[in-house]
GUSE-99353 format. One line per field, with one value per residue (C-alpha): residue in one letter; x, z, y. Coordinates in steps of 0.5 Angstrom, whole numbers, padded with zeros to 4 digits. Example, Ala and Ser with C-alpha at 12.3 -4.5 7.8 and 13.67 -1.06 7.14 Angstrom:
code = (a / s);
east = (0025 / 0027);
up = (0016 / 0014);
north = (-0009 / -0002);
This chain:
code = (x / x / x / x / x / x / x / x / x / x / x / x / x / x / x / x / x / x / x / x / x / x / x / x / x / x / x / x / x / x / x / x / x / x / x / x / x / x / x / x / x / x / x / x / x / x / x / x / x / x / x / x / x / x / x / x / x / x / x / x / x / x / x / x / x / x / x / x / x / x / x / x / x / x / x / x / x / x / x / x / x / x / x / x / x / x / x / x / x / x / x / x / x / x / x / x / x / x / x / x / x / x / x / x / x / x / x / x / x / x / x / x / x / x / x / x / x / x / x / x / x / x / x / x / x / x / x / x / x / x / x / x / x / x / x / x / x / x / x / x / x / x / x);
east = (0000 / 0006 / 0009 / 0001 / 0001 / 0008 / 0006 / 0000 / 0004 / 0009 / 0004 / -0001 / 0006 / 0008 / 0001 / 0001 / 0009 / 0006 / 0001 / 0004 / 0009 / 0002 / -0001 / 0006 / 0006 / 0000 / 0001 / 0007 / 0003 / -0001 / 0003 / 0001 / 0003 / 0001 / -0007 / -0006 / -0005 / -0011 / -0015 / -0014 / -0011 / -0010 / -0002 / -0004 / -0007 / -0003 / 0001 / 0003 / 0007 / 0010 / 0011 / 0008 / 0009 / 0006 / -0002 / -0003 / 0003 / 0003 / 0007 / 0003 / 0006 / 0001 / 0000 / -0006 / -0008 / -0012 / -0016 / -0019 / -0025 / -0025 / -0024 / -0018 / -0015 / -0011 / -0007 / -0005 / 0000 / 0000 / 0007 / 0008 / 0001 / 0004 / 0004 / -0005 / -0008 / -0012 / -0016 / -0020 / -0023 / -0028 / -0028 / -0025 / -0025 / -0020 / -0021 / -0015 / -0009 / -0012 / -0014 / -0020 / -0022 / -0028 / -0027 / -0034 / -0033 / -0028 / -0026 / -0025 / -0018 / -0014 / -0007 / -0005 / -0002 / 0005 / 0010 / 0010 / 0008 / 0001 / 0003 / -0003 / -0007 / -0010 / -0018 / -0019 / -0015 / -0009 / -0002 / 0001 / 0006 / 0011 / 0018 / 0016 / 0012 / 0016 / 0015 / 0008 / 0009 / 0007 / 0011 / 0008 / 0011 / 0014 / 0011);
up = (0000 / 0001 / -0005 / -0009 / -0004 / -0008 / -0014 / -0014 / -0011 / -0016 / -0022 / -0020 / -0019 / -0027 / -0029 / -0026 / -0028 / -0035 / -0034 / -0032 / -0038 / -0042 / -0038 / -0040 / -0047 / -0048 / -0045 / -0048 / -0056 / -0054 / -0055 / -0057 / -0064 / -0064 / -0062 / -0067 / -0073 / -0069 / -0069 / -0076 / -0074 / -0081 / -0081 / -0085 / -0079 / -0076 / -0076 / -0081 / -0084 / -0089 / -0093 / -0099 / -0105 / -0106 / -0108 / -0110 / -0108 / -0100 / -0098 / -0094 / -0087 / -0086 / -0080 / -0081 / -0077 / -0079 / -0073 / -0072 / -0072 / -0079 / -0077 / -0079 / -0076 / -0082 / -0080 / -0085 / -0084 / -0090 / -0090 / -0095 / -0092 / -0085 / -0083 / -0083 / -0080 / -0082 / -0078 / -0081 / -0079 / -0083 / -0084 / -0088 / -0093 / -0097 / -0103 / -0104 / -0103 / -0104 / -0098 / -0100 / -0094 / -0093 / -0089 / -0086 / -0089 / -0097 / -0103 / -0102 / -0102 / -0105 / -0102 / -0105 / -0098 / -0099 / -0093 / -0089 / -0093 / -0096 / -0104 / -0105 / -0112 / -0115 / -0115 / -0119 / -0116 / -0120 / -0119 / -0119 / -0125 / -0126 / -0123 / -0116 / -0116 / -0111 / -0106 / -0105 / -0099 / -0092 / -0088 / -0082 / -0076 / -0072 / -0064);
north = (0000 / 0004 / 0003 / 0004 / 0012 / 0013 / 0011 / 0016 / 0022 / 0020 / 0020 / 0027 / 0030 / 0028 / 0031 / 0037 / 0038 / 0037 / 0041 / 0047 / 0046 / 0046 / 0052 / 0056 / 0054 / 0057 / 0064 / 0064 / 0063 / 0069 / 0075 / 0081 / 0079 / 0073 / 0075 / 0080 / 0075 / 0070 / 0076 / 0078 / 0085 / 0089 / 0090 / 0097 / 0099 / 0105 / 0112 / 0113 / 0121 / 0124 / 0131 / 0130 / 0135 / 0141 / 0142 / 0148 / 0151 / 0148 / 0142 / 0139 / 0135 / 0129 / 0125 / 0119 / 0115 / 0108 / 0105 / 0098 / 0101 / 0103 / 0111 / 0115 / 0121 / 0126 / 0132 / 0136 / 0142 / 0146 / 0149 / 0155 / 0157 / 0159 / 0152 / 0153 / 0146 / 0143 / 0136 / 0131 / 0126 / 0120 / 0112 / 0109 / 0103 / 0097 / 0093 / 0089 / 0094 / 0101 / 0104 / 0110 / 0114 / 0118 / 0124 / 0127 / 0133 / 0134 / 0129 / 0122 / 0120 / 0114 / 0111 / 0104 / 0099 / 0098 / 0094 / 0100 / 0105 / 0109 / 0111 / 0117 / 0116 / 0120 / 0121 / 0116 / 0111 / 0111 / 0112 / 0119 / 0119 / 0125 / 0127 / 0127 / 0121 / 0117 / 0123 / 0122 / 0116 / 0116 / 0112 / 0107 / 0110 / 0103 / 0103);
């Protein structure tokens, strides 16, 4: 009878070290990161910023930020127009890899998702052509 006693404190203590061992795994595998590939979190989701060239003149420092909810936030300094700022705020959309964001008040505008970074599109969700093309990027700020 001993020996059966040993025998179970011997057994229950292997299943609760190996359950333990269990337990730490699965904490371990639920990372931020992890959760956000389980959940499906968008990478582009995020802050992103850039200069982009001028419009009308103005160079315009841009701050966008993509939130889980399906709403942005976009700060625009224009910085030839004594650095006026403009805030603007509106939900957004993605088909594929152009992001369209739809501000409560202004035009729809248009970036292609790339790794990292926004490339602006024109209104009809094209591709910016010209000398200055490649200067039309946000890009995401790392966390």
């Amino acid at each position: 009878i001993k020996e059966l006693g040993s025998c179970l404190v011997i057994g229950l203590f292997i299943v609760t070290c190996t359950q333990s061992r269990k337990d730490t795994k699965k904490e371990e595998a639920f990372t931020p990161e992890k959760i956000e590939q389980v959940v499906g979190i968008p990478a582009f989701q995020g802050v992103y910023e850039g200069v982009l060239p001028p419009v009308e003149g103005s160079a315009v420092d841009v701050l966008l930020t993509i939130r889980q909810d399906n709403t942005f936030h976009e700060r625009l300094e224009y910085i030839d127009r004594n650095n006026d700022i403009e805030n603007r705020e509106g939900h957004y959309a993605i088909e594929q890899d152009v992001l369209a964001l739809y501000p409560e008040k202004g035009d729809t505008e248009y970036y292609k998702v790339e790794d990292n970074r926004l490339r602006k599109l024109d209104k009809d969700a094209k591709p910016i052509a010209g000398l200055l093309e490649d200067r039309y990027v946000l890009t995401k700020k790392q966390k």
